[in-house]
Structures are given as C-alpha cells and as structure tokens.
C-alpha positions in Angstrom: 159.1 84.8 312.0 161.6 87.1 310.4 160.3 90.7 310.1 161.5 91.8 306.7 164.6 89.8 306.3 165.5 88.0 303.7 168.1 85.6 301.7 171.1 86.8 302.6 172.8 89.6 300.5 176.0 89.5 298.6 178.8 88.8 300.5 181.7 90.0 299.2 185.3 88.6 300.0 187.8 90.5 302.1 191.2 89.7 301.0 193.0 88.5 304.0 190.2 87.2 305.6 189.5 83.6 305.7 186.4 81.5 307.5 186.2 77.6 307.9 183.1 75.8 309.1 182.7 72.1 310.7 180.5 70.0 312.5 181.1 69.6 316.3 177.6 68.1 316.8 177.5 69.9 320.5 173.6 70.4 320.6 173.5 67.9 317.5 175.0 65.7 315.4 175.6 67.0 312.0 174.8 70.8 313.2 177.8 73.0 311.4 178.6 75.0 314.7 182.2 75.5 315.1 183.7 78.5 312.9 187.5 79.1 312.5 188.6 82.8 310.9 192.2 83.7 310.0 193.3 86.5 310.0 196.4 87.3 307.3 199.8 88.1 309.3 199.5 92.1 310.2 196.4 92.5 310.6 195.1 95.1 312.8 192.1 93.6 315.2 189.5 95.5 317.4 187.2 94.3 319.9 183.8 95.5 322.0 182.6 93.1 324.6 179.7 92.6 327.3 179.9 94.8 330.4 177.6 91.9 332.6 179.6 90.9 335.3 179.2 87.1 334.8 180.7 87.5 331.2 181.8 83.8 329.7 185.3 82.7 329.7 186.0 83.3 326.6 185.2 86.5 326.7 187.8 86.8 329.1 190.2 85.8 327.1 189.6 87.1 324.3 189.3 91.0 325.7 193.4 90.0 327.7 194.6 88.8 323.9 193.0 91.5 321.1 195.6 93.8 321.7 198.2 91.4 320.4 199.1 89.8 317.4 195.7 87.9 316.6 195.6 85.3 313.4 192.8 83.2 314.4 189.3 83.7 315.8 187.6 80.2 316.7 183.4 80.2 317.4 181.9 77.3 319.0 178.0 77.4 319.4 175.7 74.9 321.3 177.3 76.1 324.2 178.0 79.6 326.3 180.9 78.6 328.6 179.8 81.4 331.0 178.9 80.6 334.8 181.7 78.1 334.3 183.9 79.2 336.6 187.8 78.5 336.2 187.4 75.3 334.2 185.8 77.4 331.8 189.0 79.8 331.6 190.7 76.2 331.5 188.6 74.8 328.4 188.4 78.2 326.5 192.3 78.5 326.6 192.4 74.4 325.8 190.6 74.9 322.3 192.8 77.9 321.7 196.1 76.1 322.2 194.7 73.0 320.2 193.8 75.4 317.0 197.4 77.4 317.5 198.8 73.9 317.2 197.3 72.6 314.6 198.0 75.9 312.9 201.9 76.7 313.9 201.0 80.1 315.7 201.5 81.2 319.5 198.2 80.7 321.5 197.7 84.1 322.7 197.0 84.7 318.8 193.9 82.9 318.8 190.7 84.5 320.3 188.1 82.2 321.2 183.7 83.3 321.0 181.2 81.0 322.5 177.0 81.5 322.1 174.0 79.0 323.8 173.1 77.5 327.0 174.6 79.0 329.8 176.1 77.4 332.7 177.0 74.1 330.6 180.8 72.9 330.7 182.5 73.4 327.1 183.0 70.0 325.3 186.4 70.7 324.7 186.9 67.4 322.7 184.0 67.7 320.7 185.5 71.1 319.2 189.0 69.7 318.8 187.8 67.0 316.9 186.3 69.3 314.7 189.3 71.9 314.4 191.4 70.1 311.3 188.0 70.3 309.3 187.7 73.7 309.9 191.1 74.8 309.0 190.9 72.4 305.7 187.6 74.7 304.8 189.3 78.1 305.0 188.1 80.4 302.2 188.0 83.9 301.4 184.3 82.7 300.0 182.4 81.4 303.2 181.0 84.4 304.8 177.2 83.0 304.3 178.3 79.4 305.9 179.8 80.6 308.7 177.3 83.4 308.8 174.6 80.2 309.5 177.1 78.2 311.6 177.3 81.1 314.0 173.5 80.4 314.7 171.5 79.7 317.9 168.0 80.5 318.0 168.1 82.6 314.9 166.3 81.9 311.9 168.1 83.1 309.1 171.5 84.0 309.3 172.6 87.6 309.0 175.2 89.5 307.0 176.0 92.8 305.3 178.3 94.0 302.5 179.3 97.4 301.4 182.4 98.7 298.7 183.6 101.9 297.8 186.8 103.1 295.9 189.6 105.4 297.2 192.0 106.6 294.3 190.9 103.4 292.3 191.7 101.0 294.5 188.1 98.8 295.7 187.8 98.8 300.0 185.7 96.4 301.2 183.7 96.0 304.3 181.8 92.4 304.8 180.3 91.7 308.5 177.9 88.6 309.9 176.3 88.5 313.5 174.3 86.1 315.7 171.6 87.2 318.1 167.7 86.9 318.1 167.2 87.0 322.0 169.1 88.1 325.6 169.3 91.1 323.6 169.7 94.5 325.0 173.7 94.8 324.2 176.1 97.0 326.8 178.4 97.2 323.9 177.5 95.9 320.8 175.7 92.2 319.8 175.7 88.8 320.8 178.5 87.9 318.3 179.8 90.5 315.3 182.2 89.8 313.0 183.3 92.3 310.7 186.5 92.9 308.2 187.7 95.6 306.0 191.0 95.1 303.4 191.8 98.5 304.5 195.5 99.3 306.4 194.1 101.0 309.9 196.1 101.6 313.3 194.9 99.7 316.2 193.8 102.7 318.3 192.0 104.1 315.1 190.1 100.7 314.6 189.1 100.6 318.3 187.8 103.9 318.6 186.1 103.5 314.6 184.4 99.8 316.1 183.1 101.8 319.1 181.7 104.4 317.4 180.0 102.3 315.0 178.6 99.7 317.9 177.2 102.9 319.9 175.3 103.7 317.1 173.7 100.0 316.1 174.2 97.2 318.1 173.6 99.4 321.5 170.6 100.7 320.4 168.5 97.3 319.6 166.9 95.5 322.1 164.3 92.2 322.2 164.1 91.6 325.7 166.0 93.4 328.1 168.9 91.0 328.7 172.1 91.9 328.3 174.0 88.6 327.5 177.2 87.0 329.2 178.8 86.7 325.9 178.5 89.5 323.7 181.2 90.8 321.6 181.9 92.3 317.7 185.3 92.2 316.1 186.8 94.4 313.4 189.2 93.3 311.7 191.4 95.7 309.2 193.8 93.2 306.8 195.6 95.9 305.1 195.4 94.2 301.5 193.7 96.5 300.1 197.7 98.3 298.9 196.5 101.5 300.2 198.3 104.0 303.2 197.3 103.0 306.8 194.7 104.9 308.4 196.4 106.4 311.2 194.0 109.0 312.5 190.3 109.5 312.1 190.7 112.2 309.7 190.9 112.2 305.9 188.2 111.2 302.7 189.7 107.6 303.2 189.4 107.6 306.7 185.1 109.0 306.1 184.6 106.7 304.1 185.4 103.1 305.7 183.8 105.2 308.9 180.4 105.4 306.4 180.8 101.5 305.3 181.5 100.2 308.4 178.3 102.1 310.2 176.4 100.8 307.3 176.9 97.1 307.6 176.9 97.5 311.5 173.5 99.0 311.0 172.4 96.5 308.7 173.2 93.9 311.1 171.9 94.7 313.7 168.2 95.5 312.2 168.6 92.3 311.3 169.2 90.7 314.8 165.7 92.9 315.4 164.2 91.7 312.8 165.0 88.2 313.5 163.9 88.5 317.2 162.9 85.6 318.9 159.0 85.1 317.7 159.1 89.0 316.5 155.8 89.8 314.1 156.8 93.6 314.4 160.1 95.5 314.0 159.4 98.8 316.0 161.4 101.9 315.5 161.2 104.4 318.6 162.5 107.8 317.9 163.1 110.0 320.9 163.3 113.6 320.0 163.5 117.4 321.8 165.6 115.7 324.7 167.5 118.1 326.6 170.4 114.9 326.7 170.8 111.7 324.5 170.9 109.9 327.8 167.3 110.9 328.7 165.7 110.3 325.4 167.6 106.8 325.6 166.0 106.4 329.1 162.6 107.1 327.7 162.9 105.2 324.2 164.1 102.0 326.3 161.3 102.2 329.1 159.0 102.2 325.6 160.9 99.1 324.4 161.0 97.4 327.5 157.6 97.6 328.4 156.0 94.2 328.3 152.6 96.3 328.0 153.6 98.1 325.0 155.0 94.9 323.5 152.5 92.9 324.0 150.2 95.5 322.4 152.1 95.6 319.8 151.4 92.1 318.9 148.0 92.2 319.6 148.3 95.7 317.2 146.3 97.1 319.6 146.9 101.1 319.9 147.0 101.1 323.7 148.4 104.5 323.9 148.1 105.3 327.2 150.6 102.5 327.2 153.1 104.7 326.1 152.3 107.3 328.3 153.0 106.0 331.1 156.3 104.5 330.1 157.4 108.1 329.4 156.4 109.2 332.4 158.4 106.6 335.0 161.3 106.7 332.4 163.1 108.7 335.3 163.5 112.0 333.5 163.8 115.5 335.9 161.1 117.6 335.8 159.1 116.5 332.8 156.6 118.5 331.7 153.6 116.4 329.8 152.3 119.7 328.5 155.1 119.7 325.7 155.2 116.3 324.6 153.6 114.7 322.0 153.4 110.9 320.5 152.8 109.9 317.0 151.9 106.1 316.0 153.5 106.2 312.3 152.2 109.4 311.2 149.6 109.6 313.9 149.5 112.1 316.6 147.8 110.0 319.4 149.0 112.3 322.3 149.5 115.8 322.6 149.9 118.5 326.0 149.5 115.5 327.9 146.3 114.1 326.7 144.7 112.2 323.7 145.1 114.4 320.7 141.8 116.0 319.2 142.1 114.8 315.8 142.7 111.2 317.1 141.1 108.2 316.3 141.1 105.0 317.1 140.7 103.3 313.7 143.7 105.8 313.1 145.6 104.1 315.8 144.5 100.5 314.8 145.5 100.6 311.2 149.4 101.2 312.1 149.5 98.8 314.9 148.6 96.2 312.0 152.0 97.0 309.7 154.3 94.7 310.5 156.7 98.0 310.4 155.7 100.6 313.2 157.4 103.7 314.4 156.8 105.3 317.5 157.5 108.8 317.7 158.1 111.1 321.5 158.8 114.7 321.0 159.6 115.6 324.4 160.0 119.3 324.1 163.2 120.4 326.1 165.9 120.5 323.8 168.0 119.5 321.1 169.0 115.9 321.3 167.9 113.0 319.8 168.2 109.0 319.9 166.6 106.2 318.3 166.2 102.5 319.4 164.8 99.2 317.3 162.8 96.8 318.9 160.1 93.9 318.5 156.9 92.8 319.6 156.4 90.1 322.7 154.4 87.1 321.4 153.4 83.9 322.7 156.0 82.4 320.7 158.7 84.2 322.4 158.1 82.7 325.8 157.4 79.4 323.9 161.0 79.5 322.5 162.4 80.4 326.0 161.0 77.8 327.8 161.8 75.2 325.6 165.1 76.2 325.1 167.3 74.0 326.8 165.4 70.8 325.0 
C-alpha cells in the first residue's frame, strides 16, 4: 500500500538525456528490467554511493569510472551482484564492455547499477541479449518506463520534475528512484537517477548531489538496512545553451540548487511512502538539539524502533514508546525536564511526564491518519533535523520472507 502516492507526475525531457528499456526476463520472462541511459558527449556526471562494506560490484565500478568521461549508464534489476565476490567485478565489467560495443564508446564510459536478491551470480547473458533492444528504445521521452523498469519490490514507480527559467532560457531537472525496503541510505537511495540540461563543473555537481542527498535520501528510513547497492547520479548535459556553472554561487547556480533538492525530496518521500507494506508515512522532527548529530540520533532511535512502528500500525498512541527511545538515543547528559513530545498537534509529554492536558482519545485520533508527525523539542539548543519513516505491518515481514520466491 502506497501512502499518498500517486500516478506518476509529469516528466519532462532533459535534452541530452536518453533512456531505453528491455526485457531480460532475470526474475521473469517478459518483466521490462534492464535500463540503458546515454548520456550526450560532455556531459558532466556526479555520483553518491553506499558506505556498507559488502557494497555490489557494480558499485565498485561505477564509483572507479564517474570521474571520467561517462556516456552510458546500464541498470539491470532481478539481481544485486553483491556478495559476488570477483566474478561479480568480472560480470559487471562483462555487460559494460558488451553495451560500449554495441555502442562504439570506451568501456570505462559506461557505469553499470544492479538492485534484487543478493548473493545471486549476474546472468550476464540474459542482459546482453537484451542490450540492442535497449539501445533501439533510446528516447528523450521514457523517463516513466524506465522509471517502472527500475523496480523491485516497489509498487508504483517514482519520479519527479521541476523547471525554472534563467534569462529566458527553460532548465530542467527530471529524476526517478527505486527503493521500498533495506532502506536506511549512508548516502542517498537505493538507485537515483537524476539530470539537468544545465552546463555545471564536475566538482560543482558533486558537491551540489551531496548536498541535496544529505538532505533527502539520508534522512528516510523503512527498516534500518543500509543496502549493498545504493547509489544516485546527477547528470548535468549542458544543452540548455546557457554559461557553465562553475562555482556554487550566482541566481543560476540557487536556482538548479532549489530544483534539484526539490525532486530529490520528492523522491525520496516517495520511496517512504512506497515502503514495503507502509499504511503510515511518519514525519519525526527533532528540534532544540544542541547538534544536528544528536537530534538525528534521537529521530532515528524513534524510527527504528520496532515498538513505535508497530504502534504505529496498530495507531495505537503508546507514548511511553517514544520516551524511552529518546532516552537510550545516546545523547550526553539529557535532561527529561526540558523536553517535550507532540503527536500531530498533541502535546503527549512534557518535563518528563504525560502532559496534563493529555488525552488518550487525543492521542488515538492522530495515530489513525495515515499521515503522522512526531514532534521532540529537546530543549538544549538550536539545531534541528527531520527524518521520514513508516509503519511495521504484518505485510512487511510477509514481503521479506517471501522474497526470494
């Protein structure tokens, strides 16, 4: 059940940017699940990528080869290509060198993505079968297809679209992503694609992608799990006919910043929203920390907790719940005496107790929206962080189990 999220919106073209989608059949025959991008010639490319330790092959590759001259991005789902070991750097850099082939560019220029079961050789033939198909579908137009061949467990696919002028000349930022569970990114989602027709220097794109990804995709989480094979891509095509970005100054400069955070923000909501059998999107707001890192420590033992979450399903306000998350959230010296907790509008909690005006009919009738906001005023300074999350239902652990069949 998706919380809130609909058909996708317009997508609109980047000039420069192409996508291509074809059938593999890895999990299934017939399932569109291999994606081919192109990037046109000059492009600038920017990359963020999982920090877990057993991070797939590809993503190997990819983070040695996005520096370079990159014209192709291929996606394979079905299949992770992570605990894979060396024949996995072998079959990752296999499909590379097949598409570069097929397309008359150096290898190194192509930058492979896997997403699914982990631990599972590649079917390298499969996807090279399935290459000339995707090249033949390349199209400035097929942001929503690739958008649902990028899909695993998700049930709707994801994308976000935003334009604004600069001296008359249109900019626009388009961006899809993947990911409804292993979700707690160390970096940004489980796989983002996003591209711009603006003219931006690699260092500026890097630092503009990080920023953005700090922002959205590191502050979601469903479960906990930080997967093996999360990355998100910016790509700047320069067709747009305007000056290059080269530093992160300037009204041009504030404004992609602005788009860019806005579709990163939109897509990763939606990778809340979409969480693996999610019937609540939760919005934690952390406030009066005296650093962003401890109001991220508490507003991620809140989101973590499989006690609140399950709560939440069960839209049972548990507060006490809360409390105690708060308090083992590992920050120095807290003093309960200042802090306060609202459900919605609700103050449930205040100087370390059950506030007076509470009730529990109060508390009941948030915990059944199917939007809820959990507030944490913490009382020792200035800093603030907030985090999107989801519920823990029955049908989450009913999807997990089953996945591999």
């Amino acid at each position: 059940m998706a919380v809130g999220l609909g058909p996708l919106p317009t997508l609109h073209p980047v000039p420069g940017f192409e996508l291509g989608i074809a059938s593999a059949g890895i999990k299934r025959p017939g399932r569109k699940d291999v994606v081919v991008m192109r990037c046109a010639e000059g492009s600038t490319v920017a990359g963020v990528f999982t920090l877990n330790a057993f991070c797939a092959a590809p993503v190997i590759l990819a983070k040695k080869r996005v520096l370079g001259p990159v014209r192709y991005l291929l996606t394979n789902t079905g299949n992770a290509n992570a605990g894979t070991g060396e024949p996995g750097l072998a079959a990752a850099a296999r499909t590379c060198a097949k598409l570069a082939e097929l397309a008359g560019v150096d290898e190194t220029a192509v930058l492979p993505f896997s997403t699914g079961v982990i631990g599972e050789p590649l079917p390298v033939e499969k996807i090279e079968a399935a290459l000339p198909a995707a090249l033949a579908d390349l199209s400035e137009g097929n942001w929503a297809a690739a958008a649902t061949g990028i899909m695993t467990t998700d049930t709707l696919p994801k994308g976000a679209s935003r334009q604004f002028e600069h001296d008359g000349v249109a900019i626009t930022v388009t961006g899809i992503s993947k990911g409804a569970g292993m979700i707690k990114p160390n970096m940004a989602t489980m796989l983002g694609y996003i591209a711009t027709d603006a003219k931006v220097a690699q260092g500026v794109l890097q630092d503009l992608l990080r920023d953005a990804a700090n922002k959205s995709f590191n502050r979601i989480t469903i479960d906990g799990d930080t997967s093996t094979n999360d990355c998100c891509m910016l790509i700047a095509t320069g067709k747009a006919g305007l000056p290059e970005i080269t530093q992160a100054s300037g009204p041009l400069f504030a404004a992609l910043k602005q788009a860019v955070l806005d579709v990163s923000m939109e897509l990763a909501q939606a990778i809340v929203r979409d969480g693996e059998g999610a019937t609540k999107f939760v919005t934690v707001q952390v406030n009066g920390g005296a650093t962003h890192q401890e109001c991220l420590d508490v507003g991620y033992a809140v989101a973590h907790s499989p006690l609140i979450k399950t709560a939440l399903f069960a839209s049972d306000p548990n507060w006490g719940r809360i409390l105690a998350a708060v308090g083992r959230a590992g920050v120095p010296k807290l003093d309960v005496s200042k802090i306060d907790v609202y459900l919605g509008e609700v103050c449930i909690a205040s100087r370390g107790g059950r506030a007076a005006s509470y009730t529990e009919d109060q508390g009941a009738a948030v915990m059944a929206r199917e939007e809820i906001g959990i507030r944490i005023e913490l009382g020792r300074g200035t800093c603030s962080e907030t985090i999107w999350t989801t519920d823990l239902s029955h049908e989450y652990v009913k999807i997990n189990a089953e996945y591999r069949t």
